[in-house]
NUMI-57001 format. One line per field, with one value per residue: residue number from 1; x, y, z of N, C-alpha, C in turn. Coordinates in steps of 0.1 Angstrom, whole numbers, plus 5000, padded with zeros to 4 digits. Example, Ala and Ser with C-alpha at 12.3 -4.5 7.8 and 13.67 -1.06 7.14 Angstrom:
2
resi (1|2)
n_px (5132|5128)
n_py (4943|4978)
n_pz (5078|5071)
ca_px (5123|5137)
ca_py (4955|4989)
ca_pz (5078|5071)
c_px (5132|5129)
c_py (4967|5000)
c_pz (5078|5079)
! end
This chain:
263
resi (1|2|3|4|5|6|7|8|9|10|11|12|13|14|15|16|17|18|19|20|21|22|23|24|25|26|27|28|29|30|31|32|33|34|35|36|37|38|39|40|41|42|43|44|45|46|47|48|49|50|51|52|53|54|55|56|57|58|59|60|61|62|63|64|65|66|67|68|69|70|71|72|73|74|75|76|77|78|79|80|81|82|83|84|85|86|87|88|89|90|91|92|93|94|95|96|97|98|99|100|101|102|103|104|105|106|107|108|109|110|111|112|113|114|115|116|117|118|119|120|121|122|123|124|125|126|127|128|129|130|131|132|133|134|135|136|137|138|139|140|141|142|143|144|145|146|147|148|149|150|151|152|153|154|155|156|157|158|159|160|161|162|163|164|165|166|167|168|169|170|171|172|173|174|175|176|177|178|179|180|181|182|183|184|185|186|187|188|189|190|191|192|193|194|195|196|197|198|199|200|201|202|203|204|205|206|207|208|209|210|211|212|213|214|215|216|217|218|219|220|221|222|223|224|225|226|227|228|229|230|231|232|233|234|235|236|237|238|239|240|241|242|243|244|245|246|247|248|249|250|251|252|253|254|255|256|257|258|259|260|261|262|263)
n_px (5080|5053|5024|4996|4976|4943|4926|4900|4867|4846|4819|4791|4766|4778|4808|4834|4865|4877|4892|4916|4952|4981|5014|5045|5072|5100|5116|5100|5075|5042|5013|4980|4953|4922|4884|4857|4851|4862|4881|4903|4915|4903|4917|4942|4941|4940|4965|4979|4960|4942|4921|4901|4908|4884|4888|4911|4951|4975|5005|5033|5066|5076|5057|5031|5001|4978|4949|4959|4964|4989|5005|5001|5007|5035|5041|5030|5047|5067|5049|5043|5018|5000|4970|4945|4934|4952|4948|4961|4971|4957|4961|4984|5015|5038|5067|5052|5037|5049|5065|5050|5048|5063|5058|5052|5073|5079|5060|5027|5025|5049|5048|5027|5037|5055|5081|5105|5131|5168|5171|5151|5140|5159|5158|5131|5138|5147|5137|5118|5135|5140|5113|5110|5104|5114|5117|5094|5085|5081|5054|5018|4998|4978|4983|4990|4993|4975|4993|5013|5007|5000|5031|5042|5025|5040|5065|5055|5053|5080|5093|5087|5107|5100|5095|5080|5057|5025|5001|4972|4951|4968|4969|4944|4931|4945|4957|4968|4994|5006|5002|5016|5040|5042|5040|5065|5083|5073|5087|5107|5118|5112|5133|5159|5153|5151|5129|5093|5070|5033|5006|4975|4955|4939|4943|4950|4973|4991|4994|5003|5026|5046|5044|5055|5052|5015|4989|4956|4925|4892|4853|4865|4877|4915|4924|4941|4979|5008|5039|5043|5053|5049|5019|4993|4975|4949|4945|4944|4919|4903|4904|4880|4859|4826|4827|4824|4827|4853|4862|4855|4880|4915|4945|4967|4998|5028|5027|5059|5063|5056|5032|5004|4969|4942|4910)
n_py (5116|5107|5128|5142|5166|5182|5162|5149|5123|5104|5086|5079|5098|5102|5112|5101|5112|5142|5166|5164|5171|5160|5150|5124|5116|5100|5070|5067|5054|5056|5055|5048|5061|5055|5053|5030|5032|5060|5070|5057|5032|5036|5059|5045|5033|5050|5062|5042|5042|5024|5029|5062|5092|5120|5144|5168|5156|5134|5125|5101|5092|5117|5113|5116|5101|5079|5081|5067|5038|5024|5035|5034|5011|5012|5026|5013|4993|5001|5000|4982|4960|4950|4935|4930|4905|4885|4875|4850|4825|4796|4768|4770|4765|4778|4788|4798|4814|4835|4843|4856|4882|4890|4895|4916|4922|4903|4892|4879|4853|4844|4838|4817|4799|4796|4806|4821|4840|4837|4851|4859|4837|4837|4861|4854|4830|4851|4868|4849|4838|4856|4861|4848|4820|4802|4770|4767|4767|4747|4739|4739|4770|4772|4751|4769|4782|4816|4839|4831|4830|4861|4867|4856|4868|4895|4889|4884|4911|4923|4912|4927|4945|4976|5004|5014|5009|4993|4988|4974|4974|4950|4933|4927|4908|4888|4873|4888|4881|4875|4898|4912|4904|4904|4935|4940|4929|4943|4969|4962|4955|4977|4993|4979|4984|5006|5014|5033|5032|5028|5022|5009|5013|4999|4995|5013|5013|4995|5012|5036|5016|5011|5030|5055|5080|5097|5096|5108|5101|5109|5106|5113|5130|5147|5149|5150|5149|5138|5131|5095|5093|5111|5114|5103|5072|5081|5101|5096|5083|5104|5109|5090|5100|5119|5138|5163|5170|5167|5191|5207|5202|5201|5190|5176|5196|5214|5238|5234|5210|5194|5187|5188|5197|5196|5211)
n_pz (4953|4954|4945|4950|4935|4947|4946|4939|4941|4928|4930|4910|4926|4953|4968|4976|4977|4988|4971|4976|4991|4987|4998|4992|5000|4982|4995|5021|5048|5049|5066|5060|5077|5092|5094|5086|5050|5049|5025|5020|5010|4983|4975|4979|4952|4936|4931|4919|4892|4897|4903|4882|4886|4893|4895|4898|4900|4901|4901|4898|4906|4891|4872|4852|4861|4843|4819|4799|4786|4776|4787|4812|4819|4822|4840|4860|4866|4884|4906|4933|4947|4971|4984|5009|5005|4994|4963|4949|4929|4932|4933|4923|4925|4949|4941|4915|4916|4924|4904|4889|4890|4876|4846|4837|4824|4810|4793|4777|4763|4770|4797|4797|4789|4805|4799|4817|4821|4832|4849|4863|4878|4896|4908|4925|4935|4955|4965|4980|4996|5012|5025|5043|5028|5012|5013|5004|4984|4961|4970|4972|4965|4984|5003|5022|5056|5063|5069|5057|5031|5025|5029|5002|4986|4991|4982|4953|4945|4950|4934|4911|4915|4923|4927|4948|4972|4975|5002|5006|5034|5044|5063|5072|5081|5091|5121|5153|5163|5137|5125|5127|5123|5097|5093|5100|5087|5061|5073|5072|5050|5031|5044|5039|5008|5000|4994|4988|5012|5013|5032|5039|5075|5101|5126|5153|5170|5153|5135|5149|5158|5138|5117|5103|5095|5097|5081|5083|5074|5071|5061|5036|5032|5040|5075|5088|5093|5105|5124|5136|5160|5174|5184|5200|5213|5224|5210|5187|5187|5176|5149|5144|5148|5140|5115|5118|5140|5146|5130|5149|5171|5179|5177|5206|5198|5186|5161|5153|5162|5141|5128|5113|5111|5090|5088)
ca_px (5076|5039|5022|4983|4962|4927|4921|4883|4869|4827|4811|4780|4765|4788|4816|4845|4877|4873|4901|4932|4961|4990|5027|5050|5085|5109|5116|5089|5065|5031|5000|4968|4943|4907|4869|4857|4844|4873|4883|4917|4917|4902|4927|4955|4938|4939|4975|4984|4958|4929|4905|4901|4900|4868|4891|4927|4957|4979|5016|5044|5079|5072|5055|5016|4988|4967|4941|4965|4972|5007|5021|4998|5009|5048|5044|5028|5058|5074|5045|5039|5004|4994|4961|4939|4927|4962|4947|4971|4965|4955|4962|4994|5029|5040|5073|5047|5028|5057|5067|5038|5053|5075|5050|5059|5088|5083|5048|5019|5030|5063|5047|5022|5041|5069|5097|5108|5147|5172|5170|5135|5143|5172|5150|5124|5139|5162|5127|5114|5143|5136|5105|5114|5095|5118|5117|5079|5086|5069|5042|5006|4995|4968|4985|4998|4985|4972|5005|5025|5005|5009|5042|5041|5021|5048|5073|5052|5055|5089|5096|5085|5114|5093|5099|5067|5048|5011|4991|4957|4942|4971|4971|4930|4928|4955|4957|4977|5006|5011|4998|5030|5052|5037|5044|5077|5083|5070|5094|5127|5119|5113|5144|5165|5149|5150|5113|5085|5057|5019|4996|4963|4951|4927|4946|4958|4984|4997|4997|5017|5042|5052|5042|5068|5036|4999|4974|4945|4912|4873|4845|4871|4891|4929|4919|4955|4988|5015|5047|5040|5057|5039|5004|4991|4967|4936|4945|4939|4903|4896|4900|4874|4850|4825|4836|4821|4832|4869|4868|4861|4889|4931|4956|4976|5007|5025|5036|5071|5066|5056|5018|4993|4956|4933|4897)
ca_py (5103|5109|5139|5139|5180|5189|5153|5141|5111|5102|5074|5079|5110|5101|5117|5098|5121|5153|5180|5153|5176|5150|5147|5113|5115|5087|5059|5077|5045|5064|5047|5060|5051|5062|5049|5024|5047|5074|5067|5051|5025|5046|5068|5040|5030|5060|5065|5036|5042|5012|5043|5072|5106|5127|5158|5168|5154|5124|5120|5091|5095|5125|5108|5111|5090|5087|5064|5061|5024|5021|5050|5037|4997|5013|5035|5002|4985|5004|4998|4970|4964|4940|4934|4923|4890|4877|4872|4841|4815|4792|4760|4772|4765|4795|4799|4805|4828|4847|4846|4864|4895|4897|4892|4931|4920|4887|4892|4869|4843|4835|4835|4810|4785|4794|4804|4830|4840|4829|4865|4858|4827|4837|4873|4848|4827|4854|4874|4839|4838|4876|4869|4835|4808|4797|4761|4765|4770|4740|4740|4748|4783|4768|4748|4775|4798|4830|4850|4827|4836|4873|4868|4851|4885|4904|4887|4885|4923|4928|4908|4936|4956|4986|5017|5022|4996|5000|4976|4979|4964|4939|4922|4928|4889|4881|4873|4901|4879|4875|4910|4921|4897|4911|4949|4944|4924|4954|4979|4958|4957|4990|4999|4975|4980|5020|5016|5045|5027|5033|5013|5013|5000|4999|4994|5023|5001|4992|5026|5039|5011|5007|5037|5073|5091|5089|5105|5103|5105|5111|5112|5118|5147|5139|5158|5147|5147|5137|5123|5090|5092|5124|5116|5096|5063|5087|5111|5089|5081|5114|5104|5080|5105|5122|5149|5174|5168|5165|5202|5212|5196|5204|5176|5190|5199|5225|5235|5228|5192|5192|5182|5194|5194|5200|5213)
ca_pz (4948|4951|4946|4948|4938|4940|4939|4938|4932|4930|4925|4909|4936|4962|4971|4980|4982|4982|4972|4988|4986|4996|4994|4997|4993|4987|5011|5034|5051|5056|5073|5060|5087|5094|5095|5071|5039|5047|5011|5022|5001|4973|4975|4973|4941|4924|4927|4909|4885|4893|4900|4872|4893|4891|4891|4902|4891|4905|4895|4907|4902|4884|4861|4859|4864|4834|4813|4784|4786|4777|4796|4827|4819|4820|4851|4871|4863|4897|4917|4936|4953|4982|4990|5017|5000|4991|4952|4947|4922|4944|4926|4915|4935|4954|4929|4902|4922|4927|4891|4879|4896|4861|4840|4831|4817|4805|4781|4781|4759|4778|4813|4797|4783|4817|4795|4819|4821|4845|4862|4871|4889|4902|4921|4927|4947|4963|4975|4987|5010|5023|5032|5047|5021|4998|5016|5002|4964|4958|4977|4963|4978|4991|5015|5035|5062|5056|5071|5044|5014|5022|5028|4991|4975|4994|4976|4938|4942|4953|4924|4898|4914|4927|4936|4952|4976|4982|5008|5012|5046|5043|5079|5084|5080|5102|5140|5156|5162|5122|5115|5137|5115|5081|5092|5104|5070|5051|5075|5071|5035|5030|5045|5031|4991|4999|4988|4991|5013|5019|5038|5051|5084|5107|5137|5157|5177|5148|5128|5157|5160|5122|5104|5103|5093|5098|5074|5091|5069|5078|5048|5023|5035|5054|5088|5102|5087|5115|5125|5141|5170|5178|5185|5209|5208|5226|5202|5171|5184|5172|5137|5140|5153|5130|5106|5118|5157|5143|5130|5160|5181|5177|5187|5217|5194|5181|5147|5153|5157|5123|5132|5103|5110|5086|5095)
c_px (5061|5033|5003|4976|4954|4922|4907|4880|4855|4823|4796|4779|4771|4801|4824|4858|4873|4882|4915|4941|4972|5005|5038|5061|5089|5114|5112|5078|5053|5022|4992|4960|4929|4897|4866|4849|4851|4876|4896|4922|4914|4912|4940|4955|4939|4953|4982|4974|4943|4917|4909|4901|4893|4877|4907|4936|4968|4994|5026|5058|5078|5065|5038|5007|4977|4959|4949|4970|4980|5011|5014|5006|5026|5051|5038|5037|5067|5062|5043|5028|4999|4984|4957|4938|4939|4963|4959|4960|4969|4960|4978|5004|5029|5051|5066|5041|5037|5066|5057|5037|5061|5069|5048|5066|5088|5074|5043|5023|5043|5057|5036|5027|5057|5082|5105|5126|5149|5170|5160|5136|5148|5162|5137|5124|5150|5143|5119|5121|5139|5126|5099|5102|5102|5115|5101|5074|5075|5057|5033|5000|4986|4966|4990|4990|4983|4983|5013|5019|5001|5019|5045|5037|5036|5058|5071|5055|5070|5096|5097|5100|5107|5097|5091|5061|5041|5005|4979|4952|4950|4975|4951|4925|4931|4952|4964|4992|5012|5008|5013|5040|5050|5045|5060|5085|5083|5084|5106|5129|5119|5128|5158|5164|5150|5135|5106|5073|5049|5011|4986|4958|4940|4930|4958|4971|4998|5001|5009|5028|5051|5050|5050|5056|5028|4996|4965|4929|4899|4867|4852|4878|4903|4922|4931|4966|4999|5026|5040|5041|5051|5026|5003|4974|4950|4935|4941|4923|4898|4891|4884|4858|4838|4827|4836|4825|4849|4872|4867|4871|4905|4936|4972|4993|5012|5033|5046|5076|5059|5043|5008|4977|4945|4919|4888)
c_py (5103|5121|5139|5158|5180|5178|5150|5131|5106|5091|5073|5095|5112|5105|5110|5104|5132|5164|5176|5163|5168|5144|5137|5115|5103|5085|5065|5058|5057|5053|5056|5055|5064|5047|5045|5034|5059|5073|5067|5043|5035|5054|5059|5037|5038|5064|5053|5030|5034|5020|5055|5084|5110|5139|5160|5159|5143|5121|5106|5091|5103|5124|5107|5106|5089|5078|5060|5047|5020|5028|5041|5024|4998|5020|5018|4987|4990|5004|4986|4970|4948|4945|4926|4909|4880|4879|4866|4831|4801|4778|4759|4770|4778|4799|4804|4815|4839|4849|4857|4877|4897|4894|4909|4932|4910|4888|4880|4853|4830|4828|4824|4800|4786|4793|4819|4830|4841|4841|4862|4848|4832|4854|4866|4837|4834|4861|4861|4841|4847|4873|4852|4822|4802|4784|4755|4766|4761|4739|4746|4759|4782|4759|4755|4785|4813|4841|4847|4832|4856|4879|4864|4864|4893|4898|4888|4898|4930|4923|4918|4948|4970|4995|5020|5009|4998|4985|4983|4969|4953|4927|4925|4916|4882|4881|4884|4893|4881|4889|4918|4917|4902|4925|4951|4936|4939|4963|4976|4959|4973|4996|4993|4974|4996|5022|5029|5031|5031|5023|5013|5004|5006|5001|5007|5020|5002|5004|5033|5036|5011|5019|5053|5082|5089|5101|5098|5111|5102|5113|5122|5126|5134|5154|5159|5143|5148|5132|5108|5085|5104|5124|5104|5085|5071|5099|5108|5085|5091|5114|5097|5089|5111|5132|5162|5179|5170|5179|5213|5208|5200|5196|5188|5189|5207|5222|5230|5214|5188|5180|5189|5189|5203|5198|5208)
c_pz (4944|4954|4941|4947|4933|4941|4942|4934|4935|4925|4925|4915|4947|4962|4978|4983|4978|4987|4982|4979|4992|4990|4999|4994|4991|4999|5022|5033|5058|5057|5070|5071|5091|5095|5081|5065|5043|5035|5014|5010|4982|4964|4972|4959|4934|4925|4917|4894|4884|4891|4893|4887|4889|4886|4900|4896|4898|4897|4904|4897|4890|4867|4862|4856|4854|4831|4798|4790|4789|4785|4816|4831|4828|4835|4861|4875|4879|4908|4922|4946|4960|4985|5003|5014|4993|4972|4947|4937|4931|4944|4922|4926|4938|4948|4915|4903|4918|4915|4884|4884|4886|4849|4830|4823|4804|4791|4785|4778|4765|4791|4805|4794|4792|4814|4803|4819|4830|4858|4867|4877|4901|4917|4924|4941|4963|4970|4986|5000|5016|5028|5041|5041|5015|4998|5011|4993|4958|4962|4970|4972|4983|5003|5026|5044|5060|5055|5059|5030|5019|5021|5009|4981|4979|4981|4964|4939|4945|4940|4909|4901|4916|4927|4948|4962|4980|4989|5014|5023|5044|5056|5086|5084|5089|5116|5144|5156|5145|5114|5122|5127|5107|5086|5095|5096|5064|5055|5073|5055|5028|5028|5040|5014|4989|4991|4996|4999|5016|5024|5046|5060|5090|5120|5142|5165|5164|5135|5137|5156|5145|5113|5109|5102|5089|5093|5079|5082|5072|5066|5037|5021|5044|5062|5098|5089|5098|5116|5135|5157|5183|5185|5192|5206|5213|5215|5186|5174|5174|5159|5133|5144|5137|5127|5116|5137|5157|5136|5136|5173|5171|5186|5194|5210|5184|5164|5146|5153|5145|5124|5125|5105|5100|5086|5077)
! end
């Protein structure tokens, strides 16, 4: 599904990723998780294109990552991408919100003047249900609490029909109770949509409980490539340590549990 070589990525003289070699298959949920400025987020951005690479090469569904326009417009059509910050029109009811997840489909002119077709209702208000709002269609997305309007992004993007689902820092708003609801949203969806998902957190707790495999990145390198089940919550500090302390340490496990650390 995703295949990232050589990749680099600089901003300015800065060095943000550097030389990410990283492979996603289908319906695989990975957790990236590290130290703010690991180039997590970065990194989710450049697979569906927001950020150019410096150098190496980025494909999805064997299809790859470019600055041609059309080809990138046509490939973002299977991703779907939840943020931190909701980016809901705020003003707008939450079925229009969640309309503008087919906006791929539809073209500018239709979605302006709301002539969408009945299929788009019709997966509009069926992802509402999934992600228990539909009762909330009308509603302006500015009356709802913060769990409900990422529940609401969730759903604008499930709407495009994905293949792919990227969340960046999508519960670092939330309380823990609703950052619990959100992820185990994402995991039933997942497995119910046979989606590919990626998501980056913060929270080692919750990288553990929700995510099948943790890449674990430091100053722009992955330094940990794991099963989730594998590795232990003292054992993820280490991540957080600095670089140069993390390639001298080895997490107590062997090859065979399919535990990759790179120094």
């Amino acid at each position: 599904m995703i295949q990232m070589t050589d990749v680099s990525k600089n901003f300015g003289q800065e060095k943000v990723l550097n030389q990410i070699n990283l492979t996603i298959s289908d319906n695989e949920l990975v957790v990236l998780l590290g130290p703010s400025g690991a180039g997590k987020s970065t990194l989710l951005r450049c697979i569906n294109g927001l950020e150019r690479v410096s150098a190496g090469s980025v494909s999805v569904d064997g299809k790859q990552v470019t600055t041609n326009k059309k080809e990138l417009r046509l490939l973002r059509k299977n991703i779907g991408m939840i943020f931190q910050q909701f980016h809901l029109v705020k003003r707008m009811s939450v079925l229009d919100n969640v309309l503008c997840g087919r906006l791929a489909y539809t073209g500018t002119l239709s979605s302006i003047f709301k002539r969408f077709e009945r299929r788009d209702y019709e997966l509009t208000l069926h992802y509402l249900e999934k992600v228990g709002l539909v009762d909330k269609r009308n509603a302006r997305a500015d009356e709802l609490s913060g769990g409900q309007q990422q529940r609401v992004a969730i759903a604008r993007s499930l709407v495009q029909e994905p293949k792919l689902l990227l969340a960046d820092e999508p519960v670092a708003s939330l309380d823990p109770k609703t950052a619990n609801s959100i992820l185990e949203l994402l995991s039933l969806i997942k497995n119910e949509e046979k989606l590919t998902v990626v998501i980056t957190l913060h929270q080692m707790d919750l990288a553990k409980k929700y995510g099948k495999r943790i890449v674990g990145l430091n100053n722009g390198q992955i330094v940990a490539d794991m099963a989730a089940d594998l590795i232990s919550i003292d054992e993820l500090y280490q991540l957080y340590e600095d670089q140069a302390l993390i390639s001298q340490k080895q997490f107590s496990m062997s090859d065979q549990e399919k535990v990759a650390i790179h120094a």
